[in-house]
Predicted model as a PDB file, atoms N, CA, C, CB and O in Angstrom, pLDDT in the B-factor column:
MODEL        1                                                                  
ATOM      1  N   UNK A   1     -15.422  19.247  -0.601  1.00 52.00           N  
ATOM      2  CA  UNK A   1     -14.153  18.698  -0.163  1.00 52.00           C  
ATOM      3  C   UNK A   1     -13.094  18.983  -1.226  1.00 52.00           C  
ATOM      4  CB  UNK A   1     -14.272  17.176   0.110  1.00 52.00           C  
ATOM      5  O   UNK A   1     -13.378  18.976  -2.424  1.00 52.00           O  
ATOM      6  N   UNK A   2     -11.776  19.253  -0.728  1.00 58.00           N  
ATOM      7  CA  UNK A   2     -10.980  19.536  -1.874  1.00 58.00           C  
ATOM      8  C   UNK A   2     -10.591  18.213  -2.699  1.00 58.00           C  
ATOM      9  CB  UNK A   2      -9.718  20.289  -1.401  1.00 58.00           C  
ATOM     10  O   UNK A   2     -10.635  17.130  -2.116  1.00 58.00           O  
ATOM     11  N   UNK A   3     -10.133  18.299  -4.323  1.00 62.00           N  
ATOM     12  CA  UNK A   3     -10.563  17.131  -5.300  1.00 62.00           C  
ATOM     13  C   UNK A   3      -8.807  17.405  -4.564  1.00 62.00           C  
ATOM     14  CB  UNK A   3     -11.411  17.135  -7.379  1.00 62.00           C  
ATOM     15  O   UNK A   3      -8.366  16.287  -4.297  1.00 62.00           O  
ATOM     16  N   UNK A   4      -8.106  18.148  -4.315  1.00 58.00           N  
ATOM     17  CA  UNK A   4      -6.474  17.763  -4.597  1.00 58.00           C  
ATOM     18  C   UNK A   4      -5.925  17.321  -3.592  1.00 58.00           C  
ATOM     19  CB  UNK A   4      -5.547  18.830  -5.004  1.00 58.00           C  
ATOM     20  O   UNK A   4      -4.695  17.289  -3.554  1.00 58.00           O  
ATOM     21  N   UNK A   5      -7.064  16.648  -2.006  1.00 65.00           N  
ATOM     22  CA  UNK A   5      -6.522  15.990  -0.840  1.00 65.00           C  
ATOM     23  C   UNK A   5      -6.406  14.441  -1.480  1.00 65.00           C  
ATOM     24  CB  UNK A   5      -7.574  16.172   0.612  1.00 65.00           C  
ATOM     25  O   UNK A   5      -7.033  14.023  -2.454  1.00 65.00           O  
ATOM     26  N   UNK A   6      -5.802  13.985  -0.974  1.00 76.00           N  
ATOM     27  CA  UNK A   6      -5.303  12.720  -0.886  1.00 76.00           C  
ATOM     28  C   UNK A   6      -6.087  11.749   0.106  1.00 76.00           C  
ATOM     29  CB  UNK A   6      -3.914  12.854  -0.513  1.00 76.00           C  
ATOM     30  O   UNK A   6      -6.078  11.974   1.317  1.00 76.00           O  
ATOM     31  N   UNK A   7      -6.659  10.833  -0.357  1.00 89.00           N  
ATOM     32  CA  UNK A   7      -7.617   9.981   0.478  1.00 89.00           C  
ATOM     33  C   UNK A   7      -7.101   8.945   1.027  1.00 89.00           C  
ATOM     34  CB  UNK A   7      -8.671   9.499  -0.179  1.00 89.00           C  
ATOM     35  O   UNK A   7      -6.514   8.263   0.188  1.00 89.00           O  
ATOM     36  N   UNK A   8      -7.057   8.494   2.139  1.00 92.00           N  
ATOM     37  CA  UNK A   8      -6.621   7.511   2.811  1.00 92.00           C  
ATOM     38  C   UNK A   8      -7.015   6.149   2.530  1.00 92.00           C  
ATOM     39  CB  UNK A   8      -6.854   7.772   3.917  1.00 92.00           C  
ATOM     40  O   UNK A   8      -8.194   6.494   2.456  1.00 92.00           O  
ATOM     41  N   UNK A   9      -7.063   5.086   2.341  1.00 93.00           N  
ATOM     42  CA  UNK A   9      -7.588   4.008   2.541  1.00 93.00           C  
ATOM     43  C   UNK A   9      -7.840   3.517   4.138  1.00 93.00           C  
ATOM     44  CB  UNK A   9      -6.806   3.202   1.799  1.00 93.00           C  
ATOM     45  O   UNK A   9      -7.084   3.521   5.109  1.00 93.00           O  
ATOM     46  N   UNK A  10      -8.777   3.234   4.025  1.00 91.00           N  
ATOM     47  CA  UNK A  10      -9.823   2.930   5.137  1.00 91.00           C  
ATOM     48  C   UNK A  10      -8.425   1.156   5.758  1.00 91.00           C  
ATOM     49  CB  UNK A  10     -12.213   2.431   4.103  1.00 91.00           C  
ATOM     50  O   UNK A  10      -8.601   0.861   6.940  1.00 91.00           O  
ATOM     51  N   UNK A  11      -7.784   0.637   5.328  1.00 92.00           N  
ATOM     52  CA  UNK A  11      -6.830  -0.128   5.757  1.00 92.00           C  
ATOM     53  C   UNK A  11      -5.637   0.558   6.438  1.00 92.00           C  
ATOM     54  CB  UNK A  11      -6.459  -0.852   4.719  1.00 92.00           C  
ATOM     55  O   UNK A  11      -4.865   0.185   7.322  1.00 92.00           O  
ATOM     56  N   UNK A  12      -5.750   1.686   5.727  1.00 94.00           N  
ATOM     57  CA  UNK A  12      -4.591   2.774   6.726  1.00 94.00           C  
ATOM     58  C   UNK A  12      -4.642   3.603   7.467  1.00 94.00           C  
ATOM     59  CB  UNK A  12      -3.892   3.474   6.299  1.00 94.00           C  
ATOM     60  O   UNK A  12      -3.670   4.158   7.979  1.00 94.00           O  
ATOM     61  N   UNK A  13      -5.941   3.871   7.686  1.00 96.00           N  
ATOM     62  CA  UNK A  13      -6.629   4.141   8.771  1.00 96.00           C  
ATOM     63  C   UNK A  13      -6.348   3.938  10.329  1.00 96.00           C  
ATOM     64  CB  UNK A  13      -7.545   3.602   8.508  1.00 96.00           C  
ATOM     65  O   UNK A  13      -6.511   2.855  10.892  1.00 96.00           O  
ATOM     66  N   UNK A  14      -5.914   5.085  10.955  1.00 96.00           N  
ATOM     67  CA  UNK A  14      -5.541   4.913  12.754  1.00 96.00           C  
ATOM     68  C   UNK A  14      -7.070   4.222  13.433  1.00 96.00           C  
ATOM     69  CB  UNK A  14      -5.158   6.938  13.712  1.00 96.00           C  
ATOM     70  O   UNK A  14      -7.192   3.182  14.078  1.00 96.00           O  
ATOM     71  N   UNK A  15      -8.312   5.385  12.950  1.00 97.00           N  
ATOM     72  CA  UNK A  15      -9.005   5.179  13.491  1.00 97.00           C  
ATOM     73  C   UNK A  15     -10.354   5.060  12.366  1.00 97.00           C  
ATOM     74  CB  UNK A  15      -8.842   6.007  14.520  1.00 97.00           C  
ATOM     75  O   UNK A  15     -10.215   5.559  11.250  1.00 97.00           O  
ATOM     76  N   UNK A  16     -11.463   4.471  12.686  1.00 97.00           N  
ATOM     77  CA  UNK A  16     -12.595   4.335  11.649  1.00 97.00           C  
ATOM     78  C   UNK A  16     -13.860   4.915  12.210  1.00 97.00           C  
ATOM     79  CB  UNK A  16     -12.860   2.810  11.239  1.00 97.00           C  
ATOM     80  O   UNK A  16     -14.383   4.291  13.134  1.00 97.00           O  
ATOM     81  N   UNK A  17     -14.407   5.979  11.801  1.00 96.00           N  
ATOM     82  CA  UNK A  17     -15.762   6.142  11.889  1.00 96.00           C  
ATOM     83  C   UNK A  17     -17.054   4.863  12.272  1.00 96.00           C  
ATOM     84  CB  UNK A  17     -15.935   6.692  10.599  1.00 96.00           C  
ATOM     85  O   UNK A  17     -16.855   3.694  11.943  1.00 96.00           O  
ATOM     86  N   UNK A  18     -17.994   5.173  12.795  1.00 96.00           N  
ATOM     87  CA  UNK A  18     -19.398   3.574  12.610  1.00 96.00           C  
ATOM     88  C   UNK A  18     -19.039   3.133  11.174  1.00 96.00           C  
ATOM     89  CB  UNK A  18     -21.682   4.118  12.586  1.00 96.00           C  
ATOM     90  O   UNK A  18     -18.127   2.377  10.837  1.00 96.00           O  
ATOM     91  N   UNK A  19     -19.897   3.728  10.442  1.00 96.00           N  
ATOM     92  CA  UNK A  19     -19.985   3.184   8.922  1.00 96.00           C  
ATOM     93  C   UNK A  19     -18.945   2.636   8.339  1.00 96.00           C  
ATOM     94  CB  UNK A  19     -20.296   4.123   8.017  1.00 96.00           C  
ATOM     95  O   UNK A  19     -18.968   1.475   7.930  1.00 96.00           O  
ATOM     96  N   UNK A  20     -17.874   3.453   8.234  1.00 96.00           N  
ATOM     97  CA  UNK A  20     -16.322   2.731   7.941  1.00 96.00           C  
ATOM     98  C   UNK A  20     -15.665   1.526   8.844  1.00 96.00           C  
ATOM     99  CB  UNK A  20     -15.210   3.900   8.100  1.00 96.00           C  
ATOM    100  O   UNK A  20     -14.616   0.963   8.530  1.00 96.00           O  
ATOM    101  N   UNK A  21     -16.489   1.197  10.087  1.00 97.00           N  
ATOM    102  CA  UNK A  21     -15.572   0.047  11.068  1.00 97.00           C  
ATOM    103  C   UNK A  21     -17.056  -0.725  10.628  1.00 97.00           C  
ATOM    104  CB  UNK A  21     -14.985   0.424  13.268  1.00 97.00           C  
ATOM    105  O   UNK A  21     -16.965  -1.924  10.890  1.00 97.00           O  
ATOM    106  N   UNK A  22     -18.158  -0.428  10.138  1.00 96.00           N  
ATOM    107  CA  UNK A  22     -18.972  -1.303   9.876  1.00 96.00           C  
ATOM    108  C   UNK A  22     -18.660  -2.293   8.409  1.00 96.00           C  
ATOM    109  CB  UNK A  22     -20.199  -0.523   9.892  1.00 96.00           C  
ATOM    110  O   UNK A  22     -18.881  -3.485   8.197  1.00 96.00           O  
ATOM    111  N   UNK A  23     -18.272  -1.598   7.851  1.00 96.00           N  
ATOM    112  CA  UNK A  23     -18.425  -1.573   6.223  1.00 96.00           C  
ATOM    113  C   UNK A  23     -17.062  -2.584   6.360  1.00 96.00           C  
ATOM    114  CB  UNK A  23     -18.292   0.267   5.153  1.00 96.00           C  
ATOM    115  O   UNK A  23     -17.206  -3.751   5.997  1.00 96.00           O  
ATOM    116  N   UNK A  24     -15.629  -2.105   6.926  1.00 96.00           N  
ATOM    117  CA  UNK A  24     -14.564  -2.650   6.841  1.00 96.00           C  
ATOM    118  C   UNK A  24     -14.105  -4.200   7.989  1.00 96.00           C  
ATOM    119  CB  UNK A  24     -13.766  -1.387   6.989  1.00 96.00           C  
ATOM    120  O   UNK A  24     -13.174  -5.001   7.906  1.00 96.00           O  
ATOM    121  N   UNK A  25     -15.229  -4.080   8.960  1.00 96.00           N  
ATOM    122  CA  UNK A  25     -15.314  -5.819   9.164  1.00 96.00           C  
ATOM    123  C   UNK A  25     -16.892  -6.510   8.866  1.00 96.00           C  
ATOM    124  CB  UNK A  25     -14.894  -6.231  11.006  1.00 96.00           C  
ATOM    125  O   UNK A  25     -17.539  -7.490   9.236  1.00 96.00           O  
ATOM    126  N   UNK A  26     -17.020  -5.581   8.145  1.00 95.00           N  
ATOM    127  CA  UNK A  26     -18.657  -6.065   7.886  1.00 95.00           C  
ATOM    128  C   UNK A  26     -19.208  -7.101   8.942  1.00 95.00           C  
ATOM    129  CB  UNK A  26     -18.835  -6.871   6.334  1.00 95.00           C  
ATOM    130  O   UNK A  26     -19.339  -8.325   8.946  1.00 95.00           O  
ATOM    131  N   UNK A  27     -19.539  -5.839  10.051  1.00 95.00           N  
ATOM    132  CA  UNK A  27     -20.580  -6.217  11.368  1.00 95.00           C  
ATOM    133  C   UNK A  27     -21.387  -4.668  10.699  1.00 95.00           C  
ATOM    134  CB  UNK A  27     -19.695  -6.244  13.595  1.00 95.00           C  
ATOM    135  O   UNK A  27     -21.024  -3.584  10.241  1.00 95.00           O  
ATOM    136  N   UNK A  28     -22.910  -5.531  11.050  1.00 96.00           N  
ATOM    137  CA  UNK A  28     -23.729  -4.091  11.030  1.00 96.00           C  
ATOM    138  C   UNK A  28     -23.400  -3.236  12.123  1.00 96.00           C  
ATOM    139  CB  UNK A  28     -25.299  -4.253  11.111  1.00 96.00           C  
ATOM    140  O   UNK A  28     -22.746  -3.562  13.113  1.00 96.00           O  
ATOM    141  N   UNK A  29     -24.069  -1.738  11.792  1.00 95.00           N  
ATOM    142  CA  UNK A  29     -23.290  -0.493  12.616  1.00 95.00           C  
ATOM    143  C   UNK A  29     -24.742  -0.931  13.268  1.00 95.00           C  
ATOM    144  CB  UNK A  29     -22.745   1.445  11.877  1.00 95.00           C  
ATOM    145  O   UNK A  29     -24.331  -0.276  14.226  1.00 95.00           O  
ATOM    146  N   UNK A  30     -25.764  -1.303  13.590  1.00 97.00           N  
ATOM    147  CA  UNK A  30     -26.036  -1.578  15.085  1.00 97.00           C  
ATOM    148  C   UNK A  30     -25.158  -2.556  16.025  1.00 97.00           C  
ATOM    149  CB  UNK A  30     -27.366  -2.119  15.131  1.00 97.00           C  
ATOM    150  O   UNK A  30     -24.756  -2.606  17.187  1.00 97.00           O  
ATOM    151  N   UNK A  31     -25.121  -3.050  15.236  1.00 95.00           N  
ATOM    152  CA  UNK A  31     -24.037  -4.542  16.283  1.00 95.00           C  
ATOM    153  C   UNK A  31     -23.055  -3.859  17.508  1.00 95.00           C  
ATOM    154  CB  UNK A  31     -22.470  -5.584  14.929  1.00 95.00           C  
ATOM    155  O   UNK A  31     -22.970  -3.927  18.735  1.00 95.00           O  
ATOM    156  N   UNK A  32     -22.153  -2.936  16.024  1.00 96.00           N  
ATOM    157  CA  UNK A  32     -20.801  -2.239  16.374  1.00 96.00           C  
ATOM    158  C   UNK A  32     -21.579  -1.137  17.171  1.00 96.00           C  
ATOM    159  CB  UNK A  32     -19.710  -1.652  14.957  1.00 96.00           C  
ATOM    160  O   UNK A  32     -20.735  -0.611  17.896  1.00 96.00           O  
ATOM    161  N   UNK A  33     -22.778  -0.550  17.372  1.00 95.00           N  
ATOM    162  CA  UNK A  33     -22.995   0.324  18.307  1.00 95.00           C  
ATOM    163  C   UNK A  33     -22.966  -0.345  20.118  1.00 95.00           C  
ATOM    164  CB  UNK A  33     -24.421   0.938  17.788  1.00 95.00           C  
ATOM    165  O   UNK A  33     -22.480   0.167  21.127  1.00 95.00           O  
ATOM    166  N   UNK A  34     -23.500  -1.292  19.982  1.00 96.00           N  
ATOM    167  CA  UNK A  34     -23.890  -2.093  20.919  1.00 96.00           C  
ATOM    168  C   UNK A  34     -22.667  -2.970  21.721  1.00 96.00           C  
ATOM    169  CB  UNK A  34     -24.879  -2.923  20.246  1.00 96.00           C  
ATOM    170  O   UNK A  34     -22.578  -3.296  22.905  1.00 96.00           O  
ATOM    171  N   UNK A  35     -21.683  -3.232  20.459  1.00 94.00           N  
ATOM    172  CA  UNK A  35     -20.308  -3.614  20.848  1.00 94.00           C  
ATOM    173  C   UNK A  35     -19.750  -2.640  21.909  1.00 94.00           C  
ATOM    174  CB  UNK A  35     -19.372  -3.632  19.591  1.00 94.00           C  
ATOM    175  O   UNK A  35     -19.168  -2.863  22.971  1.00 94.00           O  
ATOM    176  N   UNK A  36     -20.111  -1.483  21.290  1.00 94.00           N  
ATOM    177  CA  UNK A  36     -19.161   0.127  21.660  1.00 94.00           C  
ATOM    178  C   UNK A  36     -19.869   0.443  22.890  1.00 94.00           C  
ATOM    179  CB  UNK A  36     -19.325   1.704  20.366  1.00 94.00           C  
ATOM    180  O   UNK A  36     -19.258   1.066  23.759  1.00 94.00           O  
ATOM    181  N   UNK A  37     -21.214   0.056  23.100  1.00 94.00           N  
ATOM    182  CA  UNK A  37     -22.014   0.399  24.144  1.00 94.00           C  
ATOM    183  C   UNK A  37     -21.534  -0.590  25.884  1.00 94.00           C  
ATOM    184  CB  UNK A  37     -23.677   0.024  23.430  1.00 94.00           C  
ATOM    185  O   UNK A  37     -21.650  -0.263  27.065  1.00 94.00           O  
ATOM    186  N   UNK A  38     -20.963  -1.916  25.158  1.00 95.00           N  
ATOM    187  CA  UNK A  38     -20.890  -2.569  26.264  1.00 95.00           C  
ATOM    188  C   UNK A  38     -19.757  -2.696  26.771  1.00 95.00           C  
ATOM    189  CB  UNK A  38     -21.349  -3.579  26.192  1.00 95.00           C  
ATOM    190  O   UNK A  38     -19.515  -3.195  27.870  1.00 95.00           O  
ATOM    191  N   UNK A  39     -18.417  -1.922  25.431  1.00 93.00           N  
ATOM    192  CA  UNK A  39     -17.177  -2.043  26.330  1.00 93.00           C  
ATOM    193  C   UNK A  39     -16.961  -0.156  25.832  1.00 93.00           C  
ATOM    194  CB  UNK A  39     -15.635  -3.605  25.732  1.00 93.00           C  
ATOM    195  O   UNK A  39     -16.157   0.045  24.923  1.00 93.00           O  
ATOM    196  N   UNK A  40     -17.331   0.481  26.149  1.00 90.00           N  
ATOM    197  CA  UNK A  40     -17.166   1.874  26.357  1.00 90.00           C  
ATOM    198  C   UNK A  40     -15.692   2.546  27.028  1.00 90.00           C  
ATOM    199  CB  UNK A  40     -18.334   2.189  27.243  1.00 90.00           C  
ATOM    200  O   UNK A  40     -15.211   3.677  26.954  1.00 90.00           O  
ATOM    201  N   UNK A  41     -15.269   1.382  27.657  1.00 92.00           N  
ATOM    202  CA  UNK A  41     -13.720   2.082  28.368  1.00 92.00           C  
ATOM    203  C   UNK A  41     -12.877   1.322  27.567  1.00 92.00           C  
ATOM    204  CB  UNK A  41     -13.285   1.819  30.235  1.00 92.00           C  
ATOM    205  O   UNK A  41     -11.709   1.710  27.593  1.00 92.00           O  
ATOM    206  N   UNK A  42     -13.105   0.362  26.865  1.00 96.00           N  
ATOM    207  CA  UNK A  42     -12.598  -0.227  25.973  1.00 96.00           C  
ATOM    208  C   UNK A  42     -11.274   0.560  25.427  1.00 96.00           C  
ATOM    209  CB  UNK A  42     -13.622  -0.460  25.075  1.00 96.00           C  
ATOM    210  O   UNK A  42     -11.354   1.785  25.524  1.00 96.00           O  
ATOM    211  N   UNK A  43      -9.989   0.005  24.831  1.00 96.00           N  
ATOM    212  CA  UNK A  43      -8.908   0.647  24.354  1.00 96.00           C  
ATOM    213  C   UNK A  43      -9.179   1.319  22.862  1.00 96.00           C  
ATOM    214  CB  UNK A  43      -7.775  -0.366  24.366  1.00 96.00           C  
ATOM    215  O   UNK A  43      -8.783   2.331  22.284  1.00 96.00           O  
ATOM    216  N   UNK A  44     -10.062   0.223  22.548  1.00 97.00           N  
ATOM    217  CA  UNK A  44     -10.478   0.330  21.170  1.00 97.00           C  
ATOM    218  C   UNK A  44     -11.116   1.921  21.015  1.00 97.00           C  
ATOM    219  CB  UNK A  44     -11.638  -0.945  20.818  1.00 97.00           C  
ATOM    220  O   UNK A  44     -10.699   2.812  20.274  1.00 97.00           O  
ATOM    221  N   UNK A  45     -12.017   1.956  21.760  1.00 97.00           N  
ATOM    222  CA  UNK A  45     -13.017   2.970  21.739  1.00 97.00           C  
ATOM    223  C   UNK A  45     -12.326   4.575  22.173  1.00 97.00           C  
ATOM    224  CB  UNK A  45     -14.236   2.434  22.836  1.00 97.00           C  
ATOM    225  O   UNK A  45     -11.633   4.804  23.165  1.00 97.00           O  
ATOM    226  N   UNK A  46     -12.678   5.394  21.291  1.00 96.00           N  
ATOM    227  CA  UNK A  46     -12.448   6.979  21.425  1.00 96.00           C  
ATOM    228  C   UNK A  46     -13.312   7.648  21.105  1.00 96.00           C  
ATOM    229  CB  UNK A  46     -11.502   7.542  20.788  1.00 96.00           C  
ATOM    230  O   UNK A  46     -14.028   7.392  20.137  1.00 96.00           O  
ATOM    231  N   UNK A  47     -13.429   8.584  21.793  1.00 94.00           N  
ATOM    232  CA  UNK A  47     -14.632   9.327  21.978  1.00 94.00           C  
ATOM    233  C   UNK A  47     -13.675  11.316  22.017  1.00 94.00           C  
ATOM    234  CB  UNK A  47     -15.634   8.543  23.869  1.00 94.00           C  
ATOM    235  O   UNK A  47     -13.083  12.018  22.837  1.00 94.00           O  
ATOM    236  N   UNK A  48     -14.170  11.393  20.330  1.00 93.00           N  
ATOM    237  CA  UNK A  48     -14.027  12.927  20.135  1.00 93.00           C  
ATOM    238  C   UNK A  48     -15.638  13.796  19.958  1.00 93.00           C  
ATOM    239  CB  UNK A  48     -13.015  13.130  18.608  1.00 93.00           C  
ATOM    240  O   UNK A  48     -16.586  13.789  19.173  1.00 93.00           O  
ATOM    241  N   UNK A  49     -15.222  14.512  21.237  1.00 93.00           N  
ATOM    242  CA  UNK A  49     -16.724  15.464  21.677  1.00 93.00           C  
ATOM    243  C   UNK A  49     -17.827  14.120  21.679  1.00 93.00           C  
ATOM    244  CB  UNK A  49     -17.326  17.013  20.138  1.00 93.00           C  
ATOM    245  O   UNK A  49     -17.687  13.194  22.478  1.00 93.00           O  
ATOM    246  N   UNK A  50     -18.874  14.162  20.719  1.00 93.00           N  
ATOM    247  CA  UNK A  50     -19.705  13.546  19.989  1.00 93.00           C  
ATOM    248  C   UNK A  50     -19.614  12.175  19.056  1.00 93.00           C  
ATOM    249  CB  UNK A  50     -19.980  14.427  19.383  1.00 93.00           C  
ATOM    250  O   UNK A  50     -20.559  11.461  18.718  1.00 93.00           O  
ATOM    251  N   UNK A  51     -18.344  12.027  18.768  1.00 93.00           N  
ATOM    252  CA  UNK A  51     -18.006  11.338  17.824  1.00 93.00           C  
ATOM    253  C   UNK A  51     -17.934  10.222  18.362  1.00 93.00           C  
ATOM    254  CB  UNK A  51     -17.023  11.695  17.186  1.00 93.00           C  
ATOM    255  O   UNK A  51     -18.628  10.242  19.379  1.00 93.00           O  
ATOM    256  N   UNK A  52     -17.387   9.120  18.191  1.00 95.00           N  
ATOM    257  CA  UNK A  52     -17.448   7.575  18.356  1.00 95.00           C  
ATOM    258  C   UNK A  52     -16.435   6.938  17.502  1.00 95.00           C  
ATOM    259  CB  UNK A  52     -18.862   6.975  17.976  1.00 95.00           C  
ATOM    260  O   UNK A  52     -16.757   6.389  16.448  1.00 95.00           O  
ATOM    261  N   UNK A  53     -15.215   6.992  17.922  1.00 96.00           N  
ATOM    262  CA  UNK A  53     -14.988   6.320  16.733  1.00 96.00           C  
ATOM    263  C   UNK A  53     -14.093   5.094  16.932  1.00 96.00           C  
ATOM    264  CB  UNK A  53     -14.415   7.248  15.763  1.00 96.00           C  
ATOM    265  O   UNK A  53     -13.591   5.181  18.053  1.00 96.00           O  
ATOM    266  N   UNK A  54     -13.685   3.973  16.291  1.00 97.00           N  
ATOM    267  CA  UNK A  54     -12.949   2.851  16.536  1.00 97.00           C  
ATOM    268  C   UNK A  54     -11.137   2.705  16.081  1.00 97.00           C  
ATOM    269  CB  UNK A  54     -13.830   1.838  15.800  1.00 97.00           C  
ATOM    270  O   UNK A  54     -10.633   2.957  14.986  1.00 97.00           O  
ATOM    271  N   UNK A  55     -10.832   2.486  16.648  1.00 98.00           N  
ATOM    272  CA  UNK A  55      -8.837   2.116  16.796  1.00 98.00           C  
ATOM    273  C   UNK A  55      -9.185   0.854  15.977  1.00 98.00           C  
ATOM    274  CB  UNK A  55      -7.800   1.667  18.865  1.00 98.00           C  
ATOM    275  O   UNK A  55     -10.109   0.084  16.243  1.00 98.00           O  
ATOM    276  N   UNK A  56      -8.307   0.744  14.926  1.00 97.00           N  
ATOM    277  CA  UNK A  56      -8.571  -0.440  13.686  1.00 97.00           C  
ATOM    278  C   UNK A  56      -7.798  -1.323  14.416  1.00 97.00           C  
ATOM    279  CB  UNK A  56      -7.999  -0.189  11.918  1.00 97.00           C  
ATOM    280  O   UNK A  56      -8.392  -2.342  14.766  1.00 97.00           O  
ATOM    281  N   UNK A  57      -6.558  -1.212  14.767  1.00 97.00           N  
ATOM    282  CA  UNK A  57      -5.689  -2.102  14.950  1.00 97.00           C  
ATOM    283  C   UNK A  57      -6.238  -2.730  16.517  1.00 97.00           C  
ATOM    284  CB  UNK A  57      -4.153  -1.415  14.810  1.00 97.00           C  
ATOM    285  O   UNK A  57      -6.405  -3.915  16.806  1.00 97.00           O  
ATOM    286  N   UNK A  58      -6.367  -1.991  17.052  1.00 97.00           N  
ATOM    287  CA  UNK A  58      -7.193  -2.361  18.779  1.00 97.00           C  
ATOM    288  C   UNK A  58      -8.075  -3.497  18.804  1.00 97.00           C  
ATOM    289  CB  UNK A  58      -8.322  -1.082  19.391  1.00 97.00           C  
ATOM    290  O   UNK A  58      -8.023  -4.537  19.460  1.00 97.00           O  
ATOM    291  N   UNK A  59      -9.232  -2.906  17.603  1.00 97.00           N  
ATOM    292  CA  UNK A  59     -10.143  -3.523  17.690  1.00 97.00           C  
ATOM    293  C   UNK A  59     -10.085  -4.920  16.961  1.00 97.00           C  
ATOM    294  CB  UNK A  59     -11.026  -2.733  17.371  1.00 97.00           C  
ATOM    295  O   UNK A  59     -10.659  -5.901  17.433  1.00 97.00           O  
ATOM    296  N   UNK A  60      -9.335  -4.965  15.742  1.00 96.00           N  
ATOM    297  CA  UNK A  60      -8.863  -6.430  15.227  1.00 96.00           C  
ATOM    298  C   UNK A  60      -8.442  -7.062  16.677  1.00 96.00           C  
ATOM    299  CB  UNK A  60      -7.394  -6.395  13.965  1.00 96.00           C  
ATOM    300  O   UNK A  60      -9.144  -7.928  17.200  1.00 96.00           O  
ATOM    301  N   UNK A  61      -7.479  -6.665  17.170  1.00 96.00           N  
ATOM    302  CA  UNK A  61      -7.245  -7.300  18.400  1.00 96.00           C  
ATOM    303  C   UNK A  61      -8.505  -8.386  19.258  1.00 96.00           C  
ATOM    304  CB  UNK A  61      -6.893  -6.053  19.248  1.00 96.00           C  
ATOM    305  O   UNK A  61      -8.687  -9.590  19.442  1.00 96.00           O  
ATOM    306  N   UNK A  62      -9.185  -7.042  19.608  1.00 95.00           N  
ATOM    307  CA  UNK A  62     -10.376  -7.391  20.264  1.00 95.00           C  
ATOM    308  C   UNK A  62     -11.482  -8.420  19.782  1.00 95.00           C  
ATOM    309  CB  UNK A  62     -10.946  -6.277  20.406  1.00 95.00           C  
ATOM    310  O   UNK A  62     -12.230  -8.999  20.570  1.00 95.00           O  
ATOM    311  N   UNK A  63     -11.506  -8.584  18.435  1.00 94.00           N  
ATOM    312  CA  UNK A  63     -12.071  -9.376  17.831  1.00 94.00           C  
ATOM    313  C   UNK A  63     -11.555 -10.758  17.925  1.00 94.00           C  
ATOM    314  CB  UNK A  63     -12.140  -8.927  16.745  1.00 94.00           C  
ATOM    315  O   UNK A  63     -12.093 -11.824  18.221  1.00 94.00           O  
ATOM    316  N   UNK A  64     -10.152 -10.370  17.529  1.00 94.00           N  
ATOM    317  CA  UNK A  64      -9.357 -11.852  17.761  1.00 94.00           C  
ATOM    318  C   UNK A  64      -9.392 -12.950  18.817  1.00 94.00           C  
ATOM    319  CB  UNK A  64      -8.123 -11.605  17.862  1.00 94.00           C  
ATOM    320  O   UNK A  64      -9.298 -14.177  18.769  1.00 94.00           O  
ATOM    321  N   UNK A  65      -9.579 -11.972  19.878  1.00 92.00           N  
ATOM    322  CA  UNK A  65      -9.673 -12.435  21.630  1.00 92.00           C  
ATOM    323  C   UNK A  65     -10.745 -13.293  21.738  1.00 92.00           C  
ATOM    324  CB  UNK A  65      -9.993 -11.147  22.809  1.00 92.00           C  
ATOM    325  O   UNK A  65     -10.696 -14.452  22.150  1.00 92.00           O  
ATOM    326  N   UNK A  66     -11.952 -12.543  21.263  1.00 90.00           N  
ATOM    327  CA  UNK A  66     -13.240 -12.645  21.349  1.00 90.00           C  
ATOM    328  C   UNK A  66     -13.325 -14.103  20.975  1.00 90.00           C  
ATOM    329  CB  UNK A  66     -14.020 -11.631  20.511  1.00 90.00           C  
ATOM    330  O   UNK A  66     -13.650 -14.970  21.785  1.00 90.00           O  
ATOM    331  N   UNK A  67     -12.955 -14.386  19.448  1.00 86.00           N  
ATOM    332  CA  UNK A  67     -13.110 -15.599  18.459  1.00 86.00           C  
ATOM    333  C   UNK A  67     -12.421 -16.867  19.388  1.00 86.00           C  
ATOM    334  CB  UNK A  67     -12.183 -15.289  16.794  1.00 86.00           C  
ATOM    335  O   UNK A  67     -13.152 -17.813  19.681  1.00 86.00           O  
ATOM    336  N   UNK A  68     -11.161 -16.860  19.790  1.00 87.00           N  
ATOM    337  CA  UNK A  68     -10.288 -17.743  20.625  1.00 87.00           C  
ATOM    338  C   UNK A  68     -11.066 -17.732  21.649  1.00 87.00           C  
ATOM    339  CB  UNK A  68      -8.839 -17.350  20.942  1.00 87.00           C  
ATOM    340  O   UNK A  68     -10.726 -18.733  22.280  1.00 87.00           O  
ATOM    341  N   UNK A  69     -11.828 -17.266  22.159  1.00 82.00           N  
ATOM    342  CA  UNK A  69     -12.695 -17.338  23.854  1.00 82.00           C  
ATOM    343  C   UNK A  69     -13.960 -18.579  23.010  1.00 82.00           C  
ATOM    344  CB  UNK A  69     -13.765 -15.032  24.699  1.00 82.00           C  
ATOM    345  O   UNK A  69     -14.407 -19.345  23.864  1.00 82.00           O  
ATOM    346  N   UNK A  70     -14.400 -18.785  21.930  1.00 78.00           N  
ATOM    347  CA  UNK A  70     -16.062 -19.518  21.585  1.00 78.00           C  
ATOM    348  C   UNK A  70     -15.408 -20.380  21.678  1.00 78.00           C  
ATOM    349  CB  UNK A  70     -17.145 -19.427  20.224  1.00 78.00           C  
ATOM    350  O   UNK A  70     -15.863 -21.516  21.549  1.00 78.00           O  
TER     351      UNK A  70                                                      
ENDMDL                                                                          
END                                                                             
């Protein structure tokens, strides 16, 4: 990887990889698979080729909803 790119912080982040949406609301990446599995049309959720990956701001959302619904 080049040393002279500039790294993002994972807070400024559009979108987060498993490991990085795991790591950054610390839910295990099975949980967050299973999350991703049951709302799949979800806003949150994008799907490049193969990839999987999570909308930070979406998914705070979604979390938020979630918590106010228990």
């Amino acid at each position: 990887m080049n040393e002279n790119k500039a790294r993002i912080p994972v807070w400024e982040k559009y979108v987060l990889s498993i490991p990085e949406a795991a790591e950054y609301f610390h839910i295990n990446d099975k949980k967050l698979r299973q999350l991703i599995s049951q709302n799949a049309k979800a806003d949150f959720v994008l799907h490049n080729g193969t990839h999987v990956l999570i909308k930070r701001k979406l998914f705070e959302k979604y979390i938020d909803e979630q918590l106010r619904e228990i």
